[in-house]
MIVEXTOR-903104 format. One record per residue (C-alpha): chain; residue in one letter; residue number from 1; y, x, z. Coordinates in Angstrom, 2 decimals, always signed. Each point is the difference from the previous one (the first is absolute). Example, Ala and Ser with C-alpha at 12.3 -4.5 7.8 and 13.67 -1.06 7.14 Angstrom:
   unit   code   pos         Y         X         Z
      A      a     1     -4.50    +12.30     +7.80
      A      s     2     +3.44     +1.37     -0.66
END
This chain:
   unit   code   pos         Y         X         Z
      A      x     1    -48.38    -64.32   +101.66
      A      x     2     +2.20     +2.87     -0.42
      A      x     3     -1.87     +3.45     +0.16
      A      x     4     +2.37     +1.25     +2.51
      A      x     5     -1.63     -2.56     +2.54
      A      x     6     -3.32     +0.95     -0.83
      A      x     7     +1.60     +3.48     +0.58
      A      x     8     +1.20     -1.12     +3.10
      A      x     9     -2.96     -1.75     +1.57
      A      x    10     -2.04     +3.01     -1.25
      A      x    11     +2.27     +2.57     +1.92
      A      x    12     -0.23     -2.27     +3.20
      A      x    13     -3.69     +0.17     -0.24
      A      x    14     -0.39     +3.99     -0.29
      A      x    15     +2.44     +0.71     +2.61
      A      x    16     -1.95     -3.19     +2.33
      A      x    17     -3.53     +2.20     -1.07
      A      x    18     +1.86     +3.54     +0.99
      A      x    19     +1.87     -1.83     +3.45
      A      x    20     -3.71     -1.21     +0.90
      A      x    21     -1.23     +4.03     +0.74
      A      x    22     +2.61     +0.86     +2.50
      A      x    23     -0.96     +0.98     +3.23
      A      x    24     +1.60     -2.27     +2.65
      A      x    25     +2.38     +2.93     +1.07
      A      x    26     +1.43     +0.83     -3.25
      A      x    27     +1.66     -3.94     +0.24
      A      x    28     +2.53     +1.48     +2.65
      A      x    29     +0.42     +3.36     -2.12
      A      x    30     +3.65     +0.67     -0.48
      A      x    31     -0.08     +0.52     -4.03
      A      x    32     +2.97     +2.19     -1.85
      A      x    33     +2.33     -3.42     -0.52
      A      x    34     +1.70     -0.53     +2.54
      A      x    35     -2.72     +0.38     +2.42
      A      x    36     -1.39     -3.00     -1.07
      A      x    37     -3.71     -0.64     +1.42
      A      x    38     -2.61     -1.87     -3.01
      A      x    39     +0.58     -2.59     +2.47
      A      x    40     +3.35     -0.11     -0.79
      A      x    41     +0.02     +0.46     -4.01
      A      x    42     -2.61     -2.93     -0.02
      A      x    43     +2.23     -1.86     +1.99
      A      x    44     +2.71     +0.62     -2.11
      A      x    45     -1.81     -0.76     -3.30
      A      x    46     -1.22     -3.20     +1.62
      A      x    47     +3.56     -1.17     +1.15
      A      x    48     +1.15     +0.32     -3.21
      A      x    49     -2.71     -1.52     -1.36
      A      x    50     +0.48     -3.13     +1.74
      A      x    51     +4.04     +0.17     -0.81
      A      x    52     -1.06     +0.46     -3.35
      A      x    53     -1.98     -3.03     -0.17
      A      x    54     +2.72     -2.15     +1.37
      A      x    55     +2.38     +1.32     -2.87
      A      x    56     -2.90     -1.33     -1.97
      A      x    57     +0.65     -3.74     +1.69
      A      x    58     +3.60     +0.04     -0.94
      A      x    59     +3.59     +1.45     +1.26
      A      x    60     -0.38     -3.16     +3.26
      A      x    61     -3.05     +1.63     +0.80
      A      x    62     +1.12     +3.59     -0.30
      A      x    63     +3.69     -0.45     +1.23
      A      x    64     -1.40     +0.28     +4.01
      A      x    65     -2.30     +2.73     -0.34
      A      x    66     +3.06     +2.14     -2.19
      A      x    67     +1.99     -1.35     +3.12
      A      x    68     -2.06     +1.44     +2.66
      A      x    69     -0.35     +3.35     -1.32
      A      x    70     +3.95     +0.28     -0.96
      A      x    71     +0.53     -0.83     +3.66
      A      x    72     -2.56     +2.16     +1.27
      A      x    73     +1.31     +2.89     -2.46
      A      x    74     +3.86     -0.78     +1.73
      A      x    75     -1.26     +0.35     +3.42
      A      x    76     -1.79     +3.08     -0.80
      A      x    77     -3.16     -0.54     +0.11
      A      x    78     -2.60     +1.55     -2.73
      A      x    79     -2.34     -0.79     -2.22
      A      x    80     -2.74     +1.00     +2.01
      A      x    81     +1.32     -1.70     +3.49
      A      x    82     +0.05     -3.05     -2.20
      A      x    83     -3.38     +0.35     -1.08
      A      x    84     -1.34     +0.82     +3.44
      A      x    85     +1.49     -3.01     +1.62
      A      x    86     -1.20     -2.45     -3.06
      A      x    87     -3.83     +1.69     +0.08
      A      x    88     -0.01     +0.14     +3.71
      A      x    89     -3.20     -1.28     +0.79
      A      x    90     -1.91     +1.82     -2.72
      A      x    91     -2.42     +2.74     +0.76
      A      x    92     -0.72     +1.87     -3.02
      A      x    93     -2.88     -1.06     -1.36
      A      x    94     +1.80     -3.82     +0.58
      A      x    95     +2.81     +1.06     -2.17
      A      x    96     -1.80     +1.85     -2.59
      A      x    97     -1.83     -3.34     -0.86
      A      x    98     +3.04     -2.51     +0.42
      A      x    99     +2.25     +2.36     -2.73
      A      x   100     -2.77     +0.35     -2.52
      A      x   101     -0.66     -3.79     +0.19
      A      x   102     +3.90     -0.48     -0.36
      A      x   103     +0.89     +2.40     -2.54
      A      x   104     -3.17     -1.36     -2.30
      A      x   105     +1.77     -3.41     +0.72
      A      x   106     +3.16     +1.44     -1.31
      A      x   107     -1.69     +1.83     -2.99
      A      x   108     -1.97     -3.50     -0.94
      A      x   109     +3.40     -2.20     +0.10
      A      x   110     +2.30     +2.94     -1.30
      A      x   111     -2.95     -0.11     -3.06
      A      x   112     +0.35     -4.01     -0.67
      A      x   113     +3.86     -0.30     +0.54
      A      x   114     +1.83     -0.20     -3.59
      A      x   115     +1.48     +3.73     -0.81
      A      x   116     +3.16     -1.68     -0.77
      A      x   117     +0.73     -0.90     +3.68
      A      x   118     +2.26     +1.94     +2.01
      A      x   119     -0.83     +0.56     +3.75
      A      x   120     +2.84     +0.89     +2.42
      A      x   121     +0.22     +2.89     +1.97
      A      x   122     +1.88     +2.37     +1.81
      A      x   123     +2.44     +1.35     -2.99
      A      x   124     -0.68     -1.73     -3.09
      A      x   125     -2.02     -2.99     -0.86
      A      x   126     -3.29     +2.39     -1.79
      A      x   127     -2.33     -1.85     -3.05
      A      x   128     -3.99     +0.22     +0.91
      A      x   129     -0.42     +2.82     -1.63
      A      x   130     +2.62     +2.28     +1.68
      A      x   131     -1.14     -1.96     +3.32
      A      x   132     -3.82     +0.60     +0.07
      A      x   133     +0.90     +4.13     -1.42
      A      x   134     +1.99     +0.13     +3.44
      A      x   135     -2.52     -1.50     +2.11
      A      x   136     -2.81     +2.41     -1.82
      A      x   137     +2.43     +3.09     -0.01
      A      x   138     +0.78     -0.62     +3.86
      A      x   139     -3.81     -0.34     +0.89
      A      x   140     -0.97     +3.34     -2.18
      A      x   141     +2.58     +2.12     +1.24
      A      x   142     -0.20     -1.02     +3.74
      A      x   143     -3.98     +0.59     -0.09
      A      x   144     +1.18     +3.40     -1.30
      A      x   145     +1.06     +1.01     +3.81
      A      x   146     -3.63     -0.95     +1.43
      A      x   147     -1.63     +1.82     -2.54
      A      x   148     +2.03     +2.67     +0.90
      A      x   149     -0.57     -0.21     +3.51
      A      x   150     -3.53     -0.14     -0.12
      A      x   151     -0.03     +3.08     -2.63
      A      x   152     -2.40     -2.31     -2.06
      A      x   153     +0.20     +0.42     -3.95
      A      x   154     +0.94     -3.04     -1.83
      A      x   155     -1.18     -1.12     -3.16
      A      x   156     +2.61     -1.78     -2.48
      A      x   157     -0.50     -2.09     -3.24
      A      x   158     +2.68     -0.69     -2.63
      A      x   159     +1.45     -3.29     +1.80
      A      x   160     +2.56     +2.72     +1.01
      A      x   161     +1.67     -0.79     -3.38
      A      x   162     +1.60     -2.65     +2.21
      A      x   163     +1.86     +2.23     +2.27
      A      x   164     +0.32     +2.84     -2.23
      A      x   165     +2.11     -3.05     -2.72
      A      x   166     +2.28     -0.58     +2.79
      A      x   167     +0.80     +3.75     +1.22
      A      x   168     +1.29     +0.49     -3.66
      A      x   169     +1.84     -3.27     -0.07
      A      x   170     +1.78     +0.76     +2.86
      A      x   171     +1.30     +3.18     -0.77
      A      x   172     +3.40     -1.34     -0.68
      A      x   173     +0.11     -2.29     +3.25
      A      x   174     -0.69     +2.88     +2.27
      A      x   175     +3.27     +1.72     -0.55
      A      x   176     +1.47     -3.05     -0.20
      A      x   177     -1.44     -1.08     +3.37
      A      x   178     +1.34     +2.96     +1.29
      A      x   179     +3.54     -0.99     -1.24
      A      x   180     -0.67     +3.09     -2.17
      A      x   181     +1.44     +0.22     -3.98
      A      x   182     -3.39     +0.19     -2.21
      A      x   183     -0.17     +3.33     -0.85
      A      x   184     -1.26     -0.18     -3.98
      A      x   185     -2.80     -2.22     -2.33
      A      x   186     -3.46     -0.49     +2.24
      A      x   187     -1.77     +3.14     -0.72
      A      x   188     -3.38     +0.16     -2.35
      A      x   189     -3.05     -0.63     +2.67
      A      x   190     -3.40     +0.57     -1.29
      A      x   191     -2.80     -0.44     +2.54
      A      x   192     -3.84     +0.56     -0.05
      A      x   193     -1.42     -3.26     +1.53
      A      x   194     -3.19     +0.64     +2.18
      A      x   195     -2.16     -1.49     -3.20
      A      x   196     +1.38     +2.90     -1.65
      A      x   197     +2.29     -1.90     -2.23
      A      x   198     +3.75     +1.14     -0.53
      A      x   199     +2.82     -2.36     +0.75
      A      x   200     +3.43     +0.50     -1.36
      A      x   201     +3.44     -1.19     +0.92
      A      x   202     +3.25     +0.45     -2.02
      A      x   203     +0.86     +2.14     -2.75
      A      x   204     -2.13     +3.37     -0.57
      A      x   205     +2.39     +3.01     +1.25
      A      x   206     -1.11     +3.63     +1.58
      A      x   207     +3.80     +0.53     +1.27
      A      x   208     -0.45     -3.34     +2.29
      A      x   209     -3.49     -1.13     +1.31
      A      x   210     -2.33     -0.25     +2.89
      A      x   211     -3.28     +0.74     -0.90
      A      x   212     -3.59     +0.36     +1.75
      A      x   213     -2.84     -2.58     +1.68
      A      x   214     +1.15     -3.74     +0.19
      A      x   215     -1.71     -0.04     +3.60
      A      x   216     +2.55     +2.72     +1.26
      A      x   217     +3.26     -1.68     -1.85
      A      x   218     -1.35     -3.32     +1.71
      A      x   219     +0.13     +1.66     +3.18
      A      x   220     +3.91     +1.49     -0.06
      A      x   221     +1.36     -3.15     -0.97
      A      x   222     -1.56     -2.03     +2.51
      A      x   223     +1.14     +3.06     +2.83
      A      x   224     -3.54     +1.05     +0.78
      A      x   225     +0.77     +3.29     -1.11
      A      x   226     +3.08     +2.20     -0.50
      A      x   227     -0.32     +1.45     -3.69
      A      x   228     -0.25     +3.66     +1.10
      A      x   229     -3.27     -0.69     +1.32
      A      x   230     -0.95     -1.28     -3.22
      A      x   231     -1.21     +1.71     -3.26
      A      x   232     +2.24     -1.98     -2.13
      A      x   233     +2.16     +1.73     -2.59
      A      x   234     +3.25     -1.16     +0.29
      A      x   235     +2.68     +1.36     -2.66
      A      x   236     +3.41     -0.34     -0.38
      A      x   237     +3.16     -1.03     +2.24
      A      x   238     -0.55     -3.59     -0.10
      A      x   239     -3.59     +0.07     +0.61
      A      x   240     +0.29     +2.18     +2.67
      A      x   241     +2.75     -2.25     +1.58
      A      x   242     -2.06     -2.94     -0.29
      A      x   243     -3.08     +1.49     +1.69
      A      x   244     +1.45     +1.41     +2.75
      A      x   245     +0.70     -3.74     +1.24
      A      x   246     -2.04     -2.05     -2.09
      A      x   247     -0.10     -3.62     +1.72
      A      x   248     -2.28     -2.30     -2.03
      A      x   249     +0.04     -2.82     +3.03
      A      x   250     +3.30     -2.41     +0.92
      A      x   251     +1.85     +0.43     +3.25
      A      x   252     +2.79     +2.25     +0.94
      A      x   253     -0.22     +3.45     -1.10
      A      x   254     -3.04     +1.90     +1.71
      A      x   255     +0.06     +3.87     -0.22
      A      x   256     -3.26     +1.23     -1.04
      A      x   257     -2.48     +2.15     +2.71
      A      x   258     +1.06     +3.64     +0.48
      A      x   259     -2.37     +2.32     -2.39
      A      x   260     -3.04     +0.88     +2.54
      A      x   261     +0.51     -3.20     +1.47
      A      x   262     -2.54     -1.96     -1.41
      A      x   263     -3.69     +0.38     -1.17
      A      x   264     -3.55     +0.11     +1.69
      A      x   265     -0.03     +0.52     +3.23
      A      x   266     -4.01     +1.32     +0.64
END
């Protein structure tokens, strides 16, 4: 099995453990994205979840689910009305259990699929490995806005490799997403992992570089945080470009939260 499911499966689990100490009031909490409840970033993890692991069974499988949400996207309707609609029925403690037992069914057949395969999707057909980073990134960063709301401290291990690899792979793509010219060569990243190990990214340079704790760099190019509100040193015109709309996740462009907007909220 790849280590990025066991990454995956593992991050499901601690943010299952965390979700399990809410009180039953902080489910309809409006949280800083979007005014999103938990309810409604479980429900949204767990929707794509199950869309995920019809991509797994093959584009005649995922062709209607891609379907419904393109329509429901046309007509207006959100991500969260979508959810809400699907998960209905489910109280929270209901759909707390049924996305933990779906996404460790998606980890487990993501794990024993051959990395060679290429699922479909939304944009581009993604390999495994891509695939299952998306599906952990999305689950990290969205528990990000209930820790937040709760003002609980969160503890993070070094399986944030995953997202912080993809925030400095898609430094080009984010201008480009933005039908933006790419401003220069990725700047030099170098990142203290919570182990205390440092990560490095592209070629060593003080003129160009974003320096500082892989946990905050993980958290600007998912959106949780605007970089201002981060200690991060960020030098240089290009690096200072790419932070200030940093967009390590696919979709349209999304401009990232205000500075102030974002951050414990107890």
């Amino acid at each position: 099995m790849l280590q990025v499911c066991v990454d995956f499966r593992d991050e499901v689990d601690e943010l299952h453990g965390f979700l399990r100490t809410l009180a039953p009031e902080d489910w309809e909490r409006e949280t800083q994205f979007m005014t999103w409840s938990p309810w409604d970033v479980v429900a949204h993890l767990h929707y794509f979840d199950l869309v995920s692991i019809s991509s797994l069974a093959g584009e005649e499988a995922f062709a209607p689910e891609r379907e419904a949400i393109f329509k429901g996207v046309a007509a207006g309707r959100t991500n969260k009305e979508m959810a809400r609609e699907r998960f209905a029925d489910l109280d929270a403690p209901a759909l707390l259990e049924a996305w933990r037992e779906a996404a460790h069914g998606l980890a487990e057949a993501l794990g024993a699929s051959d990395p060679k395969v290429r699922l479909p999707w939304f944009g581009p057909d993604m390999g495994i490995q891509m695939f299952t980073t998306a599906r952990y990134m999305e689950t990290w960063a969205h528990g990000q806005e209930i820790y937040d709301l709760v003002g609980a401290p969160r503890t993070h291990t070094d399986r944030i490799k995953n997202i912080a690899t993809i925030g400095v792979k898609t430094f080009g793509w984010t201008f480009i997403n933005r039908k933006q010219e790419v401003p220069g060569a990725p700047p030099y990243v170098r990142l203290v992992a919570p182990s205390g190990e440092v990560w490095e990214w592209n070629e060593a340079s003080d003129a160009e570089c974003v320096r500082g704790d892989a946990v905050d760099f993980c958290r600007v190019v998912t959106q949780g945080r605007n970089v201002a509100d981060t200690p991060l040193e960020v030098a240089g015109p290009v690096a200072t470009a790419w932070m200030e709309i940093a967009q390590c996740f696919a979709g349209g462009p999304v401009d990232p939260p205000a500075p102030g907007a974002r951050g414990p909220q107890r």
